[in-house]
C-alpha positions in Angstrom: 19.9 13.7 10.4 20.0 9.5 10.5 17.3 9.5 12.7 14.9 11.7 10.5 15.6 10.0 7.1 15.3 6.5 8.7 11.9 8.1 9.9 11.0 9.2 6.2 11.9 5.9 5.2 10.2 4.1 7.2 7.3 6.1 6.7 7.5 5.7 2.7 7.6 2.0 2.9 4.0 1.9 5.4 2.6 4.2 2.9 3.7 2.0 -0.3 2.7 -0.8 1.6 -0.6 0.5 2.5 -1.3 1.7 -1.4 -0.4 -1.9 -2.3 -3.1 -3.4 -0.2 -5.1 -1.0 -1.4 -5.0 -1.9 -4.8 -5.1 -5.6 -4.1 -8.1 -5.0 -2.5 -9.5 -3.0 -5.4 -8.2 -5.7 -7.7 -10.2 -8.4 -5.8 -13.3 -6.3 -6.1 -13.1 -6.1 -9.4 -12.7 -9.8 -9.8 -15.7 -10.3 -7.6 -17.9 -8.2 -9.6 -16.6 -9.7 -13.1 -17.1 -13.1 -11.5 -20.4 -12.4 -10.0 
C-alpha cells in the first residue's frame, strides 16, 4: 500500500512538473510573439 501511493505521488509531482514547464514554455512563446 506505501509503496503504491508513494508511486502515485511521485508520479503526480513529474506530471505537475511537466505541465509547469509546459506552460512556461507556452508563456515564453507568447512573449516572443508579442515582442517580435
Amino acid at each position: 500500500m506505501k509503496v503504491s501511493s508513494f508511486l502515485k505521488i511521485s508520479i503526480g509531482s513529474i506530471s505537475f512538473s511537466g505541465n509547469l514547464g509546459l506552460s512556461l514554455v507556452s508563456m515564453i512563446n507568447i512573449i516572443k510573439k508579442k515582442g517580435a
